[in-house]
C-alpha positions in Angstrom: 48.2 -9.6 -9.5 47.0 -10.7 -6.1 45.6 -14.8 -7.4 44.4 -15.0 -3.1 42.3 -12.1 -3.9 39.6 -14.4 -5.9 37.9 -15.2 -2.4 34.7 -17.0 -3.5 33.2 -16.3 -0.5 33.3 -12.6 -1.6 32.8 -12.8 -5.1 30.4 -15.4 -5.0 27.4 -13.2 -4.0 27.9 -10.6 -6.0 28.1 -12.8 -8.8 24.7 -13.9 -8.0 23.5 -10.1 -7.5 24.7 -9.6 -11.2 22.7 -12.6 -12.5 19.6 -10.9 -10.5 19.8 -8.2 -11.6 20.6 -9.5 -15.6 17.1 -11.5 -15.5 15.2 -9.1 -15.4 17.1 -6.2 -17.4 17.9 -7.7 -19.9 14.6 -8.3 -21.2 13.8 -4.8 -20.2 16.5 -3.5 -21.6 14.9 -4.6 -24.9 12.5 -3.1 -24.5 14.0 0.3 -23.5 16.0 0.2 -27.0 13.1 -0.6 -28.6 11.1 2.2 -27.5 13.6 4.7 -28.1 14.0 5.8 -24.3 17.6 4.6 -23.6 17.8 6.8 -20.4 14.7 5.8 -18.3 16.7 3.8 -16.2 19.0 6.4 -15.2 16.2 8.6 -14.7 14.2 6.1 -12.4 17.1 4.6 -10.9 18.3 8.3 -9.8 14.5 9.0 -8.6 14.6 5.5 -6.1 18.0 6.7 -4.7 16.4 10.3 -3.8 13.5 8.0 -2.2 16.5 6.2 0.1 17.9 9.7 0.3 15.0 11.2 1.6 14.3 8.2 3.9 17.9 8.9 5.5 17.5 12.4 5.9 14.8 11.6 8.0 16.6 9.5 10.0 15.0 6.2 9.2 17.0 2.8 9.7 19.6 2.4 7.1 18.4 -0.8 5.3 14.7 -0.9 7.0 11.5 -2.1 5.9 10.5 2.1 5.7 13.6 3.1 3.2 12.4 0.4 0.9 9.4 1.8 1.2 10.6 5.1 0.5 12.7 3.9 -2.5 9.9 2.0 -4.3 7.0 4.9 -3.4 9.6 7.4 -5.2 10.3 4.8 -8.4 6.7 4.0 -8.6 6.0 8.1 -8.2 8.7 8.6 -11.1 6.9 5.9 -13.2 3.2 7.2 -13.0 5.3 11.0 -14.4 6.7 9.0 -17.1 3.3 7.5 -18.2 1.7 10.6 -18.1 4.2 12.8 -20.2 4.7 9.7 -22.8 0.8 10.7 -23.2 0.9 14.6 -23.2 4.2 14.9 -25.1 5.4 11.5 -26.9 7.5 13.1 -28.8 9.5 15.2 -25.9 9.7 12.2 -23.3 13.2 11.4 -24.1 14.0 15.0 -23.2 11.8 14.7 -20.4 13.2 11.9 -19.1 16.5 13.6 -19.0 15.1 16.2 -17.3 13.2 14.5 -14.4 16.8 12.8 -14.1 19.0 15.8 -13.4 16.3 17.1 -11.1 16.6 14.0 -9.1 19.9 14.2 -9.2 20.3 17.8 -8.2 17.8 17.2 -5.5 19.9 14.4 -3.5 23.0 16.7 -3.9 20.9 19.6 -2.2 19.5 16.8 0.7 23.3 15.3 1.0 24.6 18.9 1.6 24.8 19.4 4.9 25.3 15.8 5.5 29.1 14.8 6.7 28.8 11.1 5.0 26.9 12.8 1.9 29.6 12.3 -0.7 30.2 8.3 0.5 26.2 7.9 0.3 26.5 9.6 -3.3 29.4 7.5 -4.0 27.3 4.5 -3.0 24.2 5.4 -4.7 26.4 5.9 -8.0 28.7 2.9 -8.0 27.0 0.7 -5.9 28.5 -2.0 -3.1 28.2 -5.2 -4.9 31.0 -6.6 -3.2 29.2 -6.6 0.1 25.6 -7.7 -0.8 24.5 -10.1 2.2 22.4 -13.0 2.0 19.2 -11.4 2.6 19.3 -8.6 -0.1 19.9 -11.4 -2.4 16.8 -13.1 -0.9 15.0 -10.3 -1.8 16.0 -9.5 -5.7 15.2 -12.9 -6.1 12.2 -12.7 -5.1 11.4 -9.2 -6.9 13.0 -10.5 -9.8 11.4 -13.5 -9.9 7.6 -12.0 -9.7 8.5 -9.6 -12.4 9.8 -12.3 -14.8 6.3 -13.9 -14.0 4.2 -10.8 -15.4 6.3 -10.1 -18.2 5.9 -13.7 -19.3 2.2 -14.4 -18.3 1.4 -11.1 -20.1 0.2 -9.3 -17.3 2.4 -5.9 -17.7 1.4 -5.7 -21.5 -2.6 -5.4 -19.9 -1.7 -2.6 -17.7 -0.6 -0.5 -20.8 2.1 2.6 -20.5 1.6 2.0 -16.4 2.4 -1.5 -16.5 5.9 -1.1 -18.3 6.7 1.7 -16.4 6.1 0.2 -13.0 7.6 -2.9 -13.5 10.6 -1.0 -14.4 10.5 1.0 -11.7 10.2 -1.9 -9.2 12.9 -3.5 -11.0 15.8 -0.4 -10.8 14.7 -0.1 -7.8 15.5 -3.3 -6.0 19.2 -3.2 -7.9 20.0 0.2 -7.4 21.0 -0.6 -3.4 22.9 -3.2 -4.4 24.7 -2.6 -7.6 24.7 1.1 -8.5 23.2 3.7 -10.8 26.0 3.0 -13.0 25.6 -0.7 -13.4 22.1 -0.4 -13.6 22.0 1.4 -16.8 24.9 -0.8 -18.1 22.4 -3.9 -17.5 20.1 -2.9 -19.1 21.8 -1.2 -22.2 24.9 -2.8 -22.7 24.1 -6.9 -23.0 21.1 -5.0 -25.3 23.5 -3.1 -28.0 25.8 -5.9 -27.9 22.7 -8.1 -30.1 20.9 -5.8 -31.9 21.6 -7.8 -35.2 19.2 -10.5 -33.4 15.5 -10.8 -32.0 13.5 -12.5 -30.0 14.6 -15.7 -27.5 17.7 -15.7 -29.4 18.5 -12.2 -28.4 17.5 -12.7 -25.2 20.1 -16.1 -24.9 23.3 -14.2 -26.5 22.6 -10.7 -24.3 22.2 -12.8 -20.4 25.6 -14.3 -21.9 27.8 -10.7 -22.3 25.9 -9.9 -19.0 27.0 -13.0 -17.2 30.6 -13.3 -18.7 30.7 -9.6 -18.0 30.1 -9.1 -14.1 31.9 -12.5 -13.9 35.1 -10.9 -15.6 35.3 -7.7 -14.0 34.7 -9.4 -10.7 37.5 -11.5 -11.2 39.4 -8.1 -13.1 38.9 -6.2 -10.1 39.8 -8.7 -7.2 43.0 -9.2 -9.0 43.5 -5.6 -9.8 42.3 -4.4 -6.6 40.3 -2.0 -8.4 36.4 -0.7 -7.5 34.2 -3.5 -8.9 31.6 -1.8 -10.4 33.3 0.3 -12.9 35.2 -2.6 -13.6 32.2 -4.4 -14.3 30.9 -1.5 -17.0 34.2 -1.8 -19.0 33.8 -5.8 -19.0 30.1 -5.3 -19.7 31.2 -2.7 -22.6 34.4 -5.1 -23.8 31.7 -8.6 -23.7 29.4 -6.6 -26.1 31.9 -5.2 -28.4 33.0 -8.8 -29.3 30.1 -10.1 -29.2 28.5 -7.6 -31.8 31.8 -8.5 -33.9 31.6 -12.1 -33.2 27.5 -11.7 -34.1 27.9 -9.5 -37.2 24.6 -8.2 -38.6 25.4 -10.0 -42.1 25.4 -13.3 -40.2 22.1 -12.8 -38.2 18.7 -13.8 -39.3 16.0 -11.5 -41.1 14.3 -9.4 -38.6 10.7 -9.3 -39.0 
């Protein structure tokens, strides 16, 4: 193990890019389990990284003001299909969300094609960079982050109905998908969730931000002493902090649900 490879000054930040991105999926990742549509995030998430694709293709700044735009149009686009097939077909929208994700997913591969750089950008799309988030991405989850935990609280997505949770969501996956990944998106938001499924409410809440947080801590620290990629380190930490804890947090100890 290389001990002078747990550089704080590299593993700081995207310690704090995993704690963004845990405040606000966790609670939506309750709500995703709830609902019965455990792959929406993929589906979104894949959908915002065809925006970026797109953007790219068309030869816009890497990182600009116009790709974010891009990326959140596409999310927000993806979110307003979501809401209208949960109301045309409620019962098919799992298997619609599956397929609006392979379509998405197929479509960057077609627009990465006859790029030279097209597997590293699906690479990064898929696992994410975490380890080189700079100061103003995090600047900018924070703020994202911190709006959104503002409407869910104040009640304001609930008004805006099947829209309102979809959007927020897809705002959400979209301002961590740059940063961390497809894959550690969907292990945000399902993971820390499974992991306390005998509990409910702000209890919940408490015990899943701790597997997330002891999680991207581990397999940062894992993976700088391993020298291994950080974010699918982080999804077996994730995975591992869950399992115990759903031992640890045995249904026969928890509360009643309601």
């Amino acid at each position: 193990m290389n001990w002078s490879a747990l550089d704080w000054g590299i593993l700081g930040p995207a310690l704090v890019a995993g704690l963004l991105v845990l405040a606000t999926h966790v609670p939506l990742g309750v709500q995703v389990l709830d609902r019965g549509i455990v792959f929406i995030d993929l589906a979104i998430a894949q959908i915002a990284g065809l925006g970026v694709i797109a953007a790219d293709a068309l030869g816009l700044p890497e990182g600009g003001m116009a790709v974010q735009a891009a990326a959140v149009g596409a999310a927000l686009l993806g979110a307003w299909l979501l809401t209208w097939t949960e109301r045309r077909a409620p019962k098919q929208q799992e298997a619609l969300i599956g397929v609006m994700f392979i379509l998405a997913a197929c479509a960057g591969i077609l627009m990465l094609a006859s790029n030279p750089h097209g597997g590293e950008h699906l690479k990064d799309l898929l696992v994410g960079q975490i380890l080189w988030v700079n100061t103003t991405q995090l600047m900018w989850l924070g703020g994202v982050s911190a709006v959104l935990l503002v409407a869910l609280r104040m009640g304001w997505v609930a008004r805006l109905g099947r829209f309102g949770f979809y959007g927020v969501f897809a705002l959400a996956v979209t301002a961590s998908v740059q940063l961390v990944g497809v894959y550690l998106v969907f292990s945000s938001l399902i993971i820390p969730a499974l992991g306390t499924l005998a509990y409910s409410g702000a209890k919940r809440l408490r015990l899943a931000y701790g597997i997330g947080a002891v999680g991207y801590g581990l397999g940062l620290a894992l993976s700088a002493l391993l020298d291994l990629p950080s974010g699918a380190v982080i999804v077996w930490t994730l995975a591992a902090c869950a399992l115990v804890g759903s031992l640890v947090f045995r249904p026969g100890d928890a509360p009643v649900r309601a």
